[in-house]
C-alpha positions as CSV (number, residue, x, y, z in Angstrom):
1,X,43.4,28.8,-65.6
2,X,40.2,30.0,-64.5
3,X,38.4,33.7,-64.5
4,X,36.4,35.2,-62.0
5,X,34.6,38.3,-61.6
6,X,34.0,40.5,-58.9
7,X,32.4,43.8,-57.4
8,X,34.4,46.9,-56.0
9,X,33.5,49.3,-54.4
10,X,32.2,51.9,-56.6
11,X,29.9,49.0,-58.2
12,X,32.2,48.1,-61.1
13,X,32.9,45.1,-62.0
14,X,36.8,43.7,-62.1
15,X,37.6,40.7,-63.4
16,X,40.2,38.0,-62.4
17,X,42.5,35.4,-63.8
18,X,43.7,32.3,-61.7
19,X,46.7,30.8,-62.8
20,X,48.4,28.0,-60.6
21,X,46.7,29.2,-57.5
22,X,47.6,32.8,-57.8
23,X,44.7,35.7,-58.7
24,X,45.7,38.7,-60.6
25,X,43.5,41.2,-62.2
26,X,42.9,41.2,-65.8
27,X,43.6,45.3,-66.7
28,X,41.1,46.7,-69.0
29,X,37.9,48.6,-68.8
30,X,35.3,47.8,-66.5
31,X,31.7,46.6,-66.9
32,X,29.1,48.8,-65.1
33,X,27.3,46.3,-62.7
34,X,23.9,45.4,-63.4
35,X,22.1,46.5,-67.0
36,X,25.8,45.8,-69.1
37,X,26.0,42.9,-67.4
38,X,23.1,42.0,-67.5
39,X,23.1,42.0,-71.8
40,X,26.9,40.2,-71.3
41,X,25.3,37.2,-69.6
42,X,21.9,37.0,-71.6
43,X,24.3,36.8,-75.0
44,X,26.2,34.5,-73.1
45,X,23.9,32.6,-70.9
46,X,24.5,29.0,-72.5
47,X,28.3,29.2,-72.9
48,X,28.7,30.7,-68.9
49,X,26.0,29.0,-66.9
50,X,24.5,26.2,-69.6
51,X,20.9,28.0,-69.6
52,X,19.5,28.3,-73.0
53,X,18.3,32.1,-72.8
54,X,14.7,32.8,-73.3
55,X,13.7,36.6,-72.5
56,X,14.9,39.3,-70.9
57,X,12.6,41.6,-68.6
58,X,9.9,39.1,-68.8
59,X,6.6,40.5,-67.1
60,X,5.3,38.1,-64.6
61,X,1.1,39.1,-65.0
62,X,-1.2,41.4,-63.3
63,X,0.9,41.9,-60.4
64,X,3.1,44.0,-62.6
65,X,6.6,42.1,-62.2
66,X,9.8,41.9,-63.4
67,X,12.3,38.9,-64.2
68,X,15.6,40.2,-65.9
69,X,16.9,37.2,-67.5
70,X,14.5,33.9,-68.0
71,X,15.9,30.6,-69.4
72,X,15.5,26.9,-69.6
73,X,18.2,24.4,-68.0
74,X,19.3,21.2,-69.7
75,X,15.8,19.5,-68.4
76,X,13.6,21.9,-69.8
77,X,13.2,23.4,-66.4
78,X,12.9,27.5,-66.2
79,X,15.6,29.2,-64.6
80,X,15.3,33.0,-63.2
81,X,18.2,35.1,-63.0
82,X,18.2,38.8,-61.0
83,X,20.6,40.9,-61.4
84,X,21.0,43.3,-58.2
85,X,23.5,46.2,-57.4
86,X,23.8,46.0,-53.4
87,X,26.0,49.3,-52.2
């Protein structure tokens, strides 16, 4: 069995359950796309993706930027992740 998510097409998420080859959507209430989500996969980050979470809306220096989620893989490497609502 196996869950997936995905976007429709008013930008909420829907999420999916695979069982022997066939998808069906898992009812329920839907996750609005990118700040929710965003907060669901930072709390979540090593369980889902196996990045130990560091900060969220980390500023990048004098150039004034943004990077949502910032983490460190299994070698100690950092790890970016952007979430983005394209509609």
């Amino acid at each position: 069995m196996a869950q997936i998510a995905g976007a429709n097409e008013v930008g909420d998420l829907k999420a999916f359950r695979v069982v022997d080859g066939q998808v069906r959507e898992i009812p329920g209430s839907s996750v609005a796309l990118e700040r929710q989500l965003q907060t669901l996969i930072e709390a979540n980050m090593e369980a889902m993706l196996g990045i130990r979470f560091l900060a969220t809306e980390y500023a990048t220096g004098r150039h004034r930027g943004r990077i949502d989620s910032l983490g460190l893989d299994e070698n100690g490497t950092p790890v970016i992740v952007e979430f983005t609502d394209r509609r």
